[in-house]
C-alpha positions, -999 to 999 in steps of 0.1 A, spaced: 92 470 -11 63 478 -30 66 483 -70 34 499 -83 25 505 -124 0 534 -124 -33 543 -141 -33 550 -180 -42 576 -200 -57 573 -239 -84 586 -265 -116 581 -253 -126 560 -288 -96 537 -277 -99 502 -265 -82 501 -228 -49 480 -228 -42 461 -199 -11 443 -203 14 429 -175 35 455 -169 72 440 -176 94 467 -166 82 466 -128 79 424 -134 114 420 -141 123 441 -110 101 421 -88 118 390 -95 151 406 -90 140 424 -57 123 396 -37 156 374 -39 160 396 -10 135 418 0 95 413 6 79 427 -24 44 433 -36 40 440 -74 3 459 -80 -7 472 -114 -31 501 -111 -46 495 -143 -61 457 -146 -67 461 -107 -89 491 -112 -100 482 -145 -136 496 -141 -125 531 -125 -126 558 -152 -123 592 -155 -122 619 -184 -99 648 -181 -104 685 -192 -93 675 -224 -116 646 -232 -88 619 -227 -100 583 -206 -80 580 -172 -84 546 -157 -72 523 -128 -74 528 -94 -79 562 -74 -51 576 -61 -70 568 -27 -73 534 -35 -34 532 -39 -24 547 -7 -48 523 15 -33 496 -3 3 509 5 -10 516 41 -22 480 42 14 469 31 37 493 45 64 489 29 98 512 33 102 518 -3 80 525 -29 91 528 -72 61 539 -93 69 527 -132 65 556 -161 67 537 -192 59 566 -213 54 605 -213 21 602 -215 20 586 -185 43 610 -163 15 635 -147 -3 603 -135 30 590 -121 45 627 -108 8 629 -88 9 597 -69 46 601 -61 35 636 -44 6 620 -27 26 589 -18 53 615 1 28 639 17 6 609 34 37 587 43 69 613 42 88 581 61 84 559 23 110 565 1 103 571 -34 120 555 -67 107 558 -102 118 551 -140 117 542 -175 124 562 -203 111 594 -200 125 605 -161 156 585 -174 166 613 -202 149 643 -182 159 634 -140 163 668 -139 131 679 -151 114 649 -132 123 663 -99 116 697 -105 79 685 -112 80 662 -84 96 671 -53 83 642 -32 107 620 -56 138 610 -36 158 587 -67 153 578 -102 166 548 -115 184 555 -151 178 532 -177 182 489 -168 175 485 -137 180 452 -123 214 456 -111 212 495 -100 184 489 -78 192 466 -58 226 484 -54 203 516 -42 189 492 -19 217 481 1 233 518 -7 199 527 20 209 505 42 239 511 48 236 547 41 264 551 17 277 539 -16 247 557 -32 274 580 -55 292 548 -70 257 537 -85 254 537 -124 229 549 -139 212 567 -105 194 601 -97 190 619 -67 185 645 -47 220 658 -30 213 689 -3 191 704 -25 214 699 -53 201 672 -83 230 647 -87 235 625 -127 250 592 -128 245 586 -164 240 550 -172 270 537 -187 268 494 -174 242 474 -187 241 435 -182 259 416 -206 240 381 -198 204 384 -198 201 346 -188 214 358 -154 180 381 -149 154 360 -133 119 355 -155 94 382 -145 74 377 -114 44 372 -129 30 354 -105 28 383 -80 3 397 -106 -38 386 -112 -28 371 -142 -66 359 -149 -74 392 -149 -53 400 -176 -67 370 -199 -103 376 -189 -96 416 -201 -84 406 -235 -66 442 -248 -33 437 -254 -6 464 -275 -20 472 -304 -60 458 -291 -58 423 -314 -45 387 -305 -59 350 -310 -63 338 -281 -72 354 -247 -45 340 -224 -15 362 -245 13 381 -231 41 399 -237 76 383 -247 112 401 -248 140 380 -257 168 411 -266 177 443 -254 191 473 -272 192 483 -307 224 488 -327 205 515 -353 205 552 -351 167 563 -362 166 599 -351 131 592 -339 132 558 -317 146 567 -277 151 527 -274 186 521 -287 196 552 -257 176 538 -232 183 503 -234 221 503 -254 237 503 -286 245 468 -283 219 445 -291 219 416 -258 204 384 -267 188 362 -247 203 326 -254 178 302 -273 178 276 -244 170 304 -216 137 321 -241 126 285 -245 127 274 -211 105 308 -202 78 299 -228 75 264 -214 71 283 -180 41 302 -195 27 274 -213 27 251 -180 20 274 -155 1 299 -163 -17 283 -198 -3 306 -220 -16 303 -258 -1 330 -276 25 352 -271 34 387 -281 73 396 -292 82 429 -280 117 432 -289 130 459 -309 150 435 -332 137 400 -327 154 391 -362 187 409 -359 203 376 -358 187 350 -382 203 324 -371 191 328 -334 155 338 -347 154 303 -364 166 281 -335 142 297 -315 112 289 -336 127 255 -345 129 248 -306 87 258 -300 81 236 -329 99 205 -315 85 212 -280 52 216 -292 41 246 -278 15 256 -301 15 292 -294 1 320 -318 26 347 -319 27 381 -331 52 411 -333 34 435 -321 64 460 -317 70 458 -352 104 440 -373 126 455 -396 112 448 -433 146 433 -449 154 405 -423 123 388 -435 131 386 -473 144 346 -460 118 322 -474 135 297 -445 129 322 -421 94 330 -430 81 290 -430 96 289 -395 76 317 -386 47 302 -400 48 264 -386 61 280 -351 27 300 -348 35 331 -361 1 348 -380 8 381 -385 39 407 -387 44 446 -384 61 459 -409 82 491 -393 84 510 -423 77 544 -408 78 566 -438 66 562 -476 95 585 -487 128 573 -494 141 615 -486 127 610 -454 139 579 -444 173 583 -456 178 620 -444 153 627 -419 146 597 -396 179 574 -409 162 542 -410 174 521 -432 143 509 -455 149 500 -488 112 507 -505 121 499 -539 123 462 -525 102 461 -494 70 458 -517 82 423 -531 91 414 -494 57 420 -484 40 398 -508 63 375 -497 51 373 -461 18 374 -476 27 343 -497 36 324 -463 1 329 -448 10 355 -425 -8 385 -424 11 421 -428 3 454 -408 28 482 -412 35 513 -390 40 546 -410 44 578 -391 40 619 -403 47 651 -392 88 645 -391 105 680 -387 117 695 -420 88 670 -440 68 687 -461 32 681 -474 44 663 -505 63 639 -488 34 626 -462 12 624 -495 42 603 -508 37 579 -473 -2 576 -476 2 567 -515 28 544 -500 10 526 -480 -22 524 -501 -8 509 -528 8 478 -508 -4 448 -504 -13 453 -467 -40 437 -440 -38 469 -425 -20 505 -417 -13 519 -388 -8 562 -395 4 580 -365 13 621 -362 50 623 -348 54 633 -320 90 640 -302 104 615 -276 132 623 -247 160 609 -257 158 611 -293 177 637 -321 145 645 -332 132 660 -301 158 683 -294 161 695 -330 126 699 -329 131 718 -293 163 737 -310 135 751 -339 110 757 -316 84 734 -331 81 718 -298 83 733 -261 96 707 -232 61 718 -213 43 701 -244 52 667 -229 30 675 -199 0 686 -214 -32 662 -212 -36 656 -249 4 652 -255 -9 620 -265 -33 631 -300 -7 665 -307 26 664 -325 46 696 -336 29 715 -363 51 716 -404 44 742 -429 13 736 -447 0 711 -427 -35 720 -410 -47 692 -379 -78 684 -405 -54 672 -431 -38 650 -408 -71 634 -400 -84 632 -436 -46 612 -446 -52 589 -415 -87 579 -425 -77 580 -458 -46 551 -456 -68 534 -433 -102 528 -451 -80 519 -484 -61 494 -460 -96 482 -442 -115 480 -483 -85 457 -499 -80 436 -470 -120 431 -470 -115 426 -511 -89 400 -506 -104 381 -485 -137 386 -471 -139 355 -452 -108 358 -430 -117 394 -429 -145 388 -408 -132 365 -390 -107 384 -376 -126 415 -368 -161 402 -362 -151 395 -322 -128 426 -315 -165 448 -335 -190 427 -305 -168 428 -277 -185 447 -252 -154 470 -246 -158 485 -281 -194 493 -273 -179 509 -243 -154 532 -259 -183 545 -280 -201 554 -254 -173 573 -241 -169 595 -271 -209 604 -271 -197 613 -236 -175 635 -242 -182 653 -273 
């Protein structure tokens, strides 16, 4: 069994993540209880490889050549390629078709969000793909596995997708796992996890120390934002992780593999307070001393908790992501149905602040049925806070999501759109709104963000931006744009 996270694709001007992927880790851990596996991530393996598409986007990772000698080299008898996003699924689709037309004898397996809401479309695009696995998969597939060999059981699966006679056969995913604690900690260690540390760019490009990784303690979401695909894909039912079981993992880290800070990935790491404290009271007493961040963002509200917030702070905690998404209280209520209170989320902010941690905040524009006034209502939003810095991204429709097929039912947004190159930079076009007015609101939340935060407090200021501005990767992705223009 070989699991295999492909190449990535971004701006040109970006930084190139390279983080361990822990869809495919989790799986690993699962797999080898039984089964010889051999977990290779395209992307800090072939770090150096780089190519620019049609469209001016950065490819990079190993060649698709580089990946079959390696599966030669293995030979395994089943092979699941990861496609964490839409972005991602051409680069996936390819190497499935490649993987089938040099070794038709390999069976192929892929998921994550994107094949999970569209398995129909996925095989249609990829006919060398023999199953997809729906959603969670640590219990479906290992059941496909044993399904293989004993060549049935395949239709009792949850959660599967496959290829019946020429026919495309659903089981939608309707299990997931109650107790997390009984899903094994990522196998990490199949993984060049020096690699990782020496490479530095992590979600979102910034940490505090080098040797950081990614942390999930939860799964699911019990909200209903018309945007977000996670609450679908992972359950309406928020699972949690108990305190002992996230603990005992970060002690792993910290002893093994000299883990210093860590990066909270969960969709609600502070849905339950109470939970959320003990777990920062525990890496206090055990004297981790790990820098954490949220890099996923955390809804605004849970941290107006002054208790709360000093936990953060003595556990390590230096700076939040505030997920407030829109500026406009019409669009939040009856557009995107998060529920952000911005009346009070000013006041909440300083508060953070006030603790010593610093705040970032996601906005997004370009919602269906917004109009011009109500992104200028976002960026003045977000200028006038007291942020560190904004984050202003064009929406763009996910799988999965109310907004994509409303946006598919008005014909703002064709299903092919997902597969273009530059899905990535594009979102669907609202009255009134040009691509050059997106461009001047994004530079325009982000320099007042950049100027204040400056103004505040120079010092810290530079300190944290002085190393991510020399690092030689940033000199890199500028000489990729002169490239490409």
């Amino acid at each position: 069994m070989m699991l295999i996270g492909p190449n990535y694709i971004c701006p040109p001007l970006h930084a190139k993540p390279a983080m361990v992927p822990v869809g495919i880790s989790y799986l690993a851990a699962v797999l080898r209880q039984n089964y010889e596996v051999r977990l290779m991530d395209s992307i800090v393996e072939g770090y150096a490889y780089e190519r620019v598409t049609e469209d001016g986007l950065l490819v990079y990772g190993l060649t698709e050549e580089m990946i079959l000698k390696e599966i030669e080299n293995f030979g395994p008898q089943v092979v699941g390629v990861g496609c964490t996003f839409s972005g991602m699924f051409t680069l996936m689709s390819s190497l499935v078709q490649k993987i089938k037309q040099t070794f038709p004898e390999i069976i192929t397996v892929t998921g994550g969000p994107h094949t999970s809401f569209l398995p129909e479309d996925t095989f249609h695009r990829t006919p060398g793909l023999d199953y997809i696995i729906l959603g969670e998969g640590e219990e479906s597939f290992p059941r496909l596995l044993e399904a293989i060999q004993k060549g049935k059981g395949i239709e009792e699966i949850d959660g599967l997708a496959w290829k019946d006679n020429g026919s495309i056969r659903v089981n939608p995913k309707t299990k997931f796992i109650a107790d997390l604690d009984t899903i094994p900690f990522p196998a990490r260690d199949l993984l060049p996890m020096e690699k990782y540390f020496k490479i530095n760019v992590p979600f979102l490009f910034y940490s505090k120390n080098p040797r950081n990784l990614s942390f999930i303690t939860s799964r699911g979401c019990p909200f209903k934002c018309r945007f977000c695909s996670s609450a679908n894909h992972w359950g309406r039912r928020i699972r949690f992780r108990s305190v002992e079981n996230v603990l005992a993992e970060m002690g792993e880290l910290v002893n093994r593999f000299g883990v210093k800070e860590l990066k909270f990935e969960d969709d609600n790491l502070m849905a339950n307070p109470s939970r959320a404290k003990a777990i920062f009271r525990g890496m206090i007493e055990r004297k981790f001393n790990l820098k954490w961040n949220m890099p996923n963002g955390v809804m605004i509200k849970a941290l107006d908790d002054d208790e709360l917030l000093h936990l953060m702070k003595e556990s390590g905690c230096y700076e939040v992501i505030l997920a407030f998404e829109s500026g406009s209280q019409y669009v939040l209520d009856n557009i995107i149905h998060k529920p952000v209170d911005l009346a009070k989320a000013p006041d909440i902010t300083r508060k953070v602040r006030d603790h010593g941690i610093d705040t970032l905040a996601f906005f997004i524009v370009g919602f269906p049925g917004e109009t011009k006034e109500m992104i200028r209502q976002t960026v003045n939003y977000a200028k006038n806070l007291p942020l560190d810095k904004i984050f202003l991204w064009r929406f763009n429709p996910l799988p999965g999501t109310e907004l994509y097929e409303e946006s598919l039912a008005k014909g703002l947004f064709k299903q092919e759109d997902l597969y273009r190159e530059n899905y990535v930079l594009t979102g669907i076009q609202i009255e009134g709104m040009e691509d050059r007015l997106y461009w001047k609101y994004f530079q325009e939340a982000y320099s007042a963000s950049i100027i204040k935060s400056f103004l505040r407090a120079p010092i810290r200021f530079i300190k944290r931006y002085y190393k991510s501005f020399f690092k030689l990767e940033s000199y890199r992705a500028i000489w990729r744009m002169r490239k490409a223009l």
